[in-house]
C-alpha positions in Angstrom: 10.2 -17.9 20.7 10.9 -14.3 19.9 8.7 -12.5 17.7 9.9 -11.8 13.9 12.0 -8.6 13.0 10.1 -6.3 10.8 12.9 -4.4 8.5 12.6 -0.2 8.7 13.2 0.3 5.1 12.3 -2.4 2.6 12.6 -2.2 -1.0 9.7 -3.5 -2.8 9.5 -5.4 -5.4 9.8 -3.2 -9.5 13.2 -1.6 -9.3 15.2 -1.3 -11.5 18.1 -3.4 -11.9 20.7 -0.4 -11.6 18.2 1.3 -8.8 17.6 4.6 -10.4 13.7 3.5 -10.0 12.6 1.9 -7.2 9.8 2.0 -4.3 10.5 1.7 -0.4 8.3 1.0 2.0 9.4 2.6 5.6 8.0 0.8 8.6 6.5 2.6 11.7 7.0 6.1 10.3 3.8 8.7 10.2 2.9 11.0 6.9 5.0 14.0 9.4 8.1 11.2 8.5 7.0 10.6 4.7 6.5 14.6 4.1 9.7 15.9 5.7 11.4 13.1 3.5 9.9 13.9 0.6 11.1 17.8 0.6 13.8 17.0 1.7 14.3 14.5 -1.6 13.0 17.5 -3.8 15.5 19.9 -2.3 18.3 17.9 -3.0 17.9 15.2 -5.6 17.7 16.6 -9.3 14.3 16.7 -10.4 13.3 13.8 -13.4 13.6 14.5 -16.8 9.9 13.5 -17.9 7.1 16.1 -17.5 5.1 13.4 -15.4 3.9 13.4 -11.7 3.6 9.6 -10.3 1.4 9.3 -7.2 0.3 6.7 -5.3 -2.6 6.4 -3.4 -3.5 3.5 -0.9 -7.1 4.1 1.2 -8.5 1.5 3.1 -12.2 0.5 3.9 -13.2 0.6 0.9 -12.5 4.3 0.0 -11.7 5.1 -3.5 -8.1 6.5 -4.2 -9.8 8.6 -7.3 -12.0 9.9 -5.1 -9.6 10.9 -2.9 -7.4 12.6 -5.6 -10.3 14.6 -6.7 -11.1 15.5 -3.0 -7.3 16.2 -2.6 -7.1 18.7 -6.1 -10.6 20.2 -5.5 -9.0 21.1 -2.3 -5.7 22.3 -3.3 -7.7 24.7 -6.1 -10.2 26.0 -3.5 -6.6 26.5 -1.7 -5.4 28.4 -4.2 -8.3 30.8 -4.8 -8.2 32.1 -1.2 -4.6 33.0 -1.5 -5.3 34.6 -5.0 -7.8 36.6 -3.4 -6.4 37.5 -0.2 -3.1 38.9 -2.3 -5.5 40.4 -4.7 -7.3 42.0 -2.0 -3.5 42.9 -0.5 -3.0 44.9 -3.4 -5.9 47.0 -3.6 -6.0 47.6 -0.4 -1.9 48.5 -0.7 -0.7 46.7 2.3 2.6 45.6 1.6 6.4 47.4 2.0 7.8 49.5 -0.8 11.1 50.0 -1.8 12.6 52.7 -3.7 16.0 51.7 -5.8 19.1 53.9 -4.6 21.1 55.0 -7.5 
């Protein structure tokens, strides 16, 4: 008997009926898969008209997913300090090109 086909791309259940909302579920596919999808999505499809971030967040073991946000934003800000002070220090320090406007 041969073993049961697992669909790549499934649609999960909560769209809506004219599918301008829905979630997939892609089988086999790493987070390298899900985050070139993604910006490519972002590139191309127009962004929503709601001032809203959705995100979902699925751990395992028994690890929070609000933990893990918090991890994830504390990082991202700690993220964003060291580029603010590396340009900062950029600056001062005045390594970067200048360019003069030709009239």
């Amino acid at each position: 008997m041969a073993a049961e086909s697992v669909p790549k791309i499934k649609l999960l259940e909560g769209a809506s009926a004219d599918l301008s909302a829905a979630t997939f579920q892609i089988h086999d596919e790493s987070h390298t898969m899900g985050n070139a999808l993604r910006w490519m999505l972002m590139k191309n499809v127009p962004h929503p008209s709601e001032n809203v971030i959705n995100v979902r967040i699925q751990m395992y073991d028994n690890i929070s997913s609000f933990d893990a946000l918090i991890s994830a934003l504390d990082n991202l800000d700690h993220l964003c300090e060291s580029i603010e002070d590396a340009y900062l220090e950029s600056l001062r320090a005045g390594r970067f090109e200048r360019w003069e406007e030709q009239h």
